[in-house]
Backbone bond lengths (Angstrom), bond angles and torsions (degrees), N, CA, C in turn:
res aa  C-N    CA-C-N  psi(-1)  N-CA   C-N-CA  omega(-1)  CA-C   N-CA-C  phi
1 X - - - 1.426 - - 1.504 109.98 -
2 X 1.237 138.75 146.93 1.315 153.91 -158.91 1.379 88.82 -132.23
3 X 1.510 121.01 115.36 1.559 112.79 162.13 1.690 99.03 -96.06
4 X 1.205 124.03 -21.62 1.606 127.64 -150.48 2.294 89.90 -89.10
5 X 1.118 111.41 42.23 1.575 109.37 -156.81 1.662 80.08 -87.80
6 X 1.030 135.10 -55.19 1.661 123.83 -155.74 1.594 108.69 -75.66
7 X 1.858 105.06 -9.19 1.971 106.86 -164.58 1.537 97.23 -85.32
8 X 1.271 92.01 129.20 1.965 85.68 163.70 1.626 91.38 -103.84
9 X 1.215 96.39 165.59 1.502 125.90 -161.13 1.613 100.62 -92.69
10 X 1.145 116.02 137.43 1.511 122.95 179.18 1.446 90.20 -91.80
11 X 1.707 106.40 142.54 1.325 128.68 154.78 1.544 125.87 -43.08
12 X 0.500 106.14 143.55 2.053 99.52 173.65 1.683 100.85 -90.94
13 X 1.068 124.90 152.71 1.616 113.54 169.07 1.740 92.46 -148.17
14 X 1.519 111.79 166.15 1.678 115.31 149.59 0.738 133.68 -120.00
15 X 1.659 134.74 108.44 1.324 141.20 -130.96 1.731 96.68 -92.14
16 X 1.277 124.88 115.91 1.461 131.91 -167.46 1.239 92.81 -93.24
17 X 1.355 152.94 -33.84 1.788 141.08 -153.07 1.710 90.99 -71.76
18 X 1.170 138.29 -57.86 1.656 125.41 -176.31 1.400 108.01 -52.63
19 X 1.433 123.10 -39.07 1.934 122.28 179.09 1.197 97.39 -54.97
20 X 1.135 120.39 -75.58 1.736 134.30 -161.66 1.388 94.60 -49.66
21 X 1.335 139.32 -40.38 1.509 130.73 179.43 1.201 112.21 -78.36
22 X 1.259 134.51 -26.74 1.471 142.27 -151.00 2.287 81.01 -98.23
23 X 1.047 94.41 -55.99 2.031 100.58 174.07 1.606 115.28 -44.85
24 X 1.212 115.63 -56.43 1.338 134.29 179.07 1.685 109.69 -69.07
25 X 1.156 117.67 -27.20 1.573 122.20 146.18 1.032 124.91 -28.52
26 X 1.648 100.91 -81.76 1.610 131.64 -174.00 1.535 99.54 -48.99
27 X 1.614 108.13 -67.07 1.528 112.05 -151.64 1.932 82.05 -59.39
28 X 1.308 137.90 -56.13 1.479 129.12 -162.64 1.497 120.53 -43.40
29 X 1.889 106.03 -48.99 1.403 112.32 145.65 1.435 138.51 -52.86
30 X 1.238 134.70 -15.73 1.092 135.73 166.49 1.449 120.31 -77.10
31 X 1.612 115.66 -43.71 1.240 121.34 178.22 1.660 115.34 -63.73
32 X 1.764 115.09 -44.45 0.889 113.37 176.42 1.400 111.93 -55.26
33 X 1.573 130.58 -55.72 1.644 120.82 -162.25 1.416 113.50 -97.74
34 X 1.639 109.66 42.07 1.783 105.55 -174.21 1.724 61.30 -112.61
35 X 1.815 81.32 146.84 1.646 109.15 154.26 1.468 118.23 -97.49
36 X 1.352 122.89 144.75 1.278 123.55 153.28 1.036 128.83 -95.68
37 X 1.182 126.18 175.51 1.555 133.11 -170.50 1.398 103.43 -160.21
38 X 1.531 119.19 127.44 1.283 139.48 152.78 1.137 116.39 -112.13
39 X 1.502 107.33 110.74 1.630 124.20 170.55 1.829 122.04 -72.20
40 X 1.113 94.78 104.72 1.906 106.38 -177.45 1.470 112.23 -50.61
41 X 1.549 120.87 -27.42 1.282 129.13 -178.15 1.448 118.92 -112.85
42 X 1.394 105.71 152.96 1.901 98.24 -179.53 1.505 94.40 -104.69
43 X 1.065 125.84 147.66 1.993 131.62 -171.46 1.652 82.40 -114.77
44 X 1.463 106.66 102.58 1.836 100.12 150.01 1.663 115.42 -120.98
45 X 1.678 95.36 167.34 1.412 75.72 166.81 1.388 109.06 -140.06
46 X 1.742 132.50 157.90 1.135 140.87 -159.09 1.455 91.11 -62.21
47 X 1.409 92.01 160.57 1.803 99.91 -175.37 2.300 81.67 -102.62
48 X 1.243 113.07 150.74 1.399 134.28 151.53 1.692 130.03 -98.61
49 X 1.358 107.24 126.92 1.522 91.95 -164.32 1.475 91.76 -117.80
50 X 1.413 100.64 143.20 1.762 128.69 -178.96 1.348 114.20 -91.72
51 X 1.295 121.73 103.11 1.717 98.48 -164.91 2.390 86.13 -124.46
52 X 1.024 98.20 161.29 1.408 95.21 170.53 1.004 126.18 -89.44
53 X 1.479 128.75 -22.53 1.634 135.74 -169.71 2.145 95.09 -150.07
54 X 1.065 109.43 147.10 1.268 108.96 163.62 1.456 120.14 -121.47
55 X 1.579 125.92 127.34 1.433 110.92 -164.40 1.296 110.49 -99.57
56 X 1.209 123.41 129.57 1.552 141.04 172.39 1.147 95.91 -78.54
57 X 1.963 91.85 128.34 1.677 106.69 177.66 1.373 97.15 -113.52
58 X 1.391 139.24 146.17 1.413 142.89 164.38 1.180 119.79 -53.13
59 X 1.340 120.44 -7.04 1.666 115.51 -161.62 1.510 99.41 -135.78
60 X 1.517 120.98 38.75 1.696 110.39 161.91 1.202 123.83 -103.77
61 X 1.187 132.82 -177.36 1.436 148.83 173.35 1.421 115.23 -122.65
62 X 1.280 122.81 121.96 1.529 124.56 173.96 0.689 88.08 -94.15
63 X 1.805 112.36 150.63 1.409 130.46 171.89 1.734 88.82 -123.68
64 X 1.428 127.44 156.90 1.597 120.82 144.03 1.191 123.25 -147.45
65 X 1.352 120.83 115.35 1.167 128.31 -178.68 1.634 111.42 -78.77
66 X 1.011 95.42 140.01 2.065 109.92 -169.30 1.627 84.25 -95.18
67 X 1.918 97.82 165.08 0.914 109.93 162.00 2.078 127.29 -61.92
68 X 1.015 80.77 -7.15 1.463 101.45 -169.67 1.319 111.69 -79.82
69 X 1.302 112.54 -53.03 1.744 137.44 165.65 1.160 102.16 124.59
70 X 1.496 119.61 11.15 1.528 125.18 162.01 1.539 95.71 -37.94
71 X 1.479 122.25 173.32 1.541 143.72 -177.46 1.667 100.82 -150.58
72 X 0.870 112.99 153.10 1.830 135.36 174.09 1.218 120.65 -168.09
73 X 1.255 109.06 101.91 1.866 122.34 179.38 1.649 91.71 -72.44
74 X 1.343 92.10 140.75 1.893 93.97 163.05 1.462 125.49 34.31
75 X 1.470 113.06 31.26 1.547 126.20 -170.03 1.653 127.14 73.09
76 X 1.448 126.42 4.94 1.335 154.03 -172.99 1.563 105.71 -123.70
77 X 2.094 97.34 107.78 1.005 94.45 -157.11 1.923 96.80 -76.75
78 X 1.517 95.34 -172.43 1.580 109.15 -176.25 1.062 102.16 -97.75
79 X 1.818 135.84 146.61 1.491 120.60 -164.18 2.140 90.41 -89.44
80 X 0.822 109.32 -20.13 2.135 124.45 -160.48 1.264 97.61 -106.85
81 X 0.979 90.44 163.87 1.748 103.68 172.06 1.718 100.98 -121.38
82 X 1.325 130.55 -20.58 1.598 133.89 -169.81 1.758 83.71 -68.56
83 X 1.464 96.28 154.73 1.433 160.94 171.87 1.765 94.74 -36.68
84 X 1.166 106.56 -54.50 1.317 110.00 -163.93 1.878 115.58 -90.10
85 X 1.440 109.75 -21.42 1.298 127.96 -174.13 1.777 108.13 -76.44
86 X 1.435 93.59 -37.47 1.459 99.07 -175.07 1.562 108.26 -96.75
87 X 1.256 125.90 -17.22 1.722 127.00 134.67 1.241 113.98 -29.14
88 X 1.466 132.28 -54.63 1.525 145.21 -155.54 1.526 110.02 -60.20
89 X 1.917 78.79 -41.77 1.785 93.78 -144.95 1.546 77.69 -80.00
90 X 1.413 121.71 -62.03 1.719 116.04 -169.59 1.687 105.09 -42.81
91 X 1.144 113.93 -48.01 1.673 102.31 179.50 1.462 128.66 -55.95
92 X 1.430 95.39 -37.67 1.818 93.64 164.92 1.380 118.84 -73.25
93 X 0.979 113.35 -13.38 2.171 107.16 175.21 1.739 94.41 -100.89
94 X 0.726 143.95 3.25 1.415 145.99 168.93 1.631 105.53 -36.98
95 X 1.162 81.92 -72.65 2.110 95.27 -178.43 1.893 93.15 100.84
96 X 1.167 99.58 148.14 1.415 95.76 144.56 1.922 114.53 -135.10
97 X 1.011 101.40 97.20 1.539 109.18 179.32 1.529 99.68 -118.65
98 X 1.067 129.54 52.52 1.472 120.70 163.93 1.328 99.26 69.47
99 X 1.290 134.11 -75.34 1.618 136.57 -176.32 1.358 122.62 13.51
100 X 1.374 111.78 171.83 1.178 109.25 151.18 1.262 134.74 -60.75
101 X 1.221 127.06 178.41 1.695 136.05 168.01 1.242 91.44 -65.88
102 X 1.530 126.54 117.67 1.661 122.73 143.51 1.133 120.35 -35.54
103 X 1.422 120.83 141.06 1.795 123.61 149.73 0.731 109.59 -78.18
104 X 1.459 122.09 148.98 1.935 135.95 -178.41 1.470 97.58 -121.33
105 X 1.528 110.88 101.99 1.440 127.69 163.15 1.143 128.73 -83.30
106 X 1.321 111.49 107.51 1.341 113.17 -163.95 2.020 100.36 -99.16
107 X 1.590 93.08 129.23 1.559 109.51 166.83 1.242 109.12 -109.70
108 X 1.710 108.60 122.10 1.666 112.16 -175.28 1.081 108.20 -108.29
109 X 1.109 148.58 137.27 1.508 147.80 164.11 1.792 98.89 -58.39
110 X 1.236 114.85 163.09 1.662 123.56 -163.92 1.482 89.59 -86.63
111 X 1.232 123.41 -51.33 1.892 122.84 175.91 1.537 118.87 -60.47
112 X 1.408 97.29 -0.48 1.953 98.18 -156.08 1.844 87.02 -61.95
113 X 1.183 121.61 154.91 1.264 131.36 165.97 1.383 113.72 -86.90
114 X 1.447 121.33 141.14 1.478 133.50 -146.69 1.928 106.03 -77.76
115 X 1.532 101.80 -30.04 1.509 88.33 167.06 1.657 120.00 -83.02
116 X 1.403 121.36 -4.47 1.868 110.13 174.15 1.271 87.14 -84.46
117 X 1.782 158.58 -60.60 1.305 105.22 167.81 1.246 151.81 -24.28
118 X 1.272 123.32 -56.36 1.336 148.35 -160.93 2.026 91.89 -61.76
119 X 1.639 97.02 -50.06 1.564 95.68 -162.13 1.339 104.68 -58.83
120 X 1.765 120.04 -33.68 1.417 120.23 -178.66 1.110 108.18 -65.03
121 X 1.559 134.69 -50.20 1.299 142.44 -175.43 1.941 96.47 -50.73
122 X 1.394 142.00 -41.56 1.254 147.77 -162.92 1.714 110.13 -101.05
123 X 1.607 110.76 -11.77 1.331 119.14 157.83 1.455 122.72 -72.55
124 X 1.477 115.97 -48.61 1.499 140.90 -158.17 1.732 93.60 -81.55
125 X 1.556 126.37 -32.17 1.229 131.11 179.69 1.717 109.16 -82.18
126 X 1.276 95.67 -24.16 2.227 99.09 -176.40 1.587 79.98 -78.98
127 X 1.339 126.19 -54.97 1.771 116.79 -158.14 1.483 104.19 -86.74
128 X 1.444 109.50 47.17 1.479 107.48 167.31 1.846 112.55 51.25
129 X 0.738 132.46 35.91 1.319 127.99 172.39 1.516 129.90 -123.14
130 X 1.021 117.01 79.11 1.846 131.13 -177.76 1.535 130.63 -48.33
131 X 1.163 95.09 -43.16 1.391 104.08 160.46 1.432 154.54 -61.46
132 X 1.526 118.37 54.65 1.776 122.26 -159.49 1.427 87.67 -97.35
133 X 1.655 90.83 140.02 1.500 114.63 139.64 1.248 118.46 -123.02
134 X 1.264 120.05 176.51 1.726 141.68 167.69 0.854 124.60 -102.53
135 X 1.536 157.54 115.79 0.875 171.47 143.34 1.999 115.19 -37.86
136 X 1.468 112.85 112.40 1.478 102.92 173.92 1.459 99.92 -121.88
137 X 1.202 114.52 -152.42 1.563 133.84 -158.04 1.328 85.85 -143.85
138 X 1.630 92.85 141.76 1.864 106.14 156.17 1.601 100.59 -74.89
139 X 1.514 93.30 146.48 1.252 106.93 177.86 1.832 107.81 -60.26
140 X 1.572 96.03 166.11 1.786 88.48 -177.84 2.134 102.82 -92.43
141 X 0.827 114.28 144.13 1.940 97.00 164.74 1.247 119.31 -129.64
């Protein structure tokens, strides 16, 4: 016997408008108690290059800048530190034998301050010379 013959059966459903409010909660609380942070400084770090053999060319110029901002072309220090003194000194190791353009290898000490590069990089360009490299270290492991 069926007494339930005249009931129709209600659907089941899941009413989403309380989720979506109960969500919009959370996400409102979340935004409010996250902290931000803006960092004033950028943290990088020098890249190190691994090479297996290094080739000696006959026609470069060492430069090395000390931590100090001392300079020394070819192991002879520079008496100045200006722009134009260390032009002098690169022009006298130049050579003129027909050759190529020397490379000007610059060795920086890790403390050297970023403008006694720069000044060598703006010396080596007054004494005509285009060609800089940098000098790194194999990494230690």
């Amino acid at each position: 016997m069926n007494f339930q013959r005249g009931r129709t059966r209600e659907e089941l459903e899941i009413n989403l408008i309380p989720m979506i409010d109960v969500l919009l909660v959370i996400l409102i609380f979340l935004l409010v108690t996250t902290t931000y942070s803006k960092f004033a400084g950028l943290e990088i770090n020098l890249p190190t290059a691994d090479t297996s053999q290094t080739a000696t060319q006959p026609n470069e110029i060492n430069v090395v800048v000390t931590a100090s901002g001392d300079v020394l072309v070819n192991r002879v220090a520079v008496s100045g530190r200006e722009i134009s003194t260390i032009a002098a000194a690169l022009s006298r190791h130049t050579g003129s034998n027909g050759a190529k353009e020397p490379v000007v290898i610059i060795n920086a000490d890790a403390k050297t301050p970023h403008q006694g590069v720069i000044d060598v990089m703006q010396a080596a360009q007054l004494a005509g010379l285009s060609h800089i490299s940098f000098a790194t270290q194999n990494p230690t492991r």
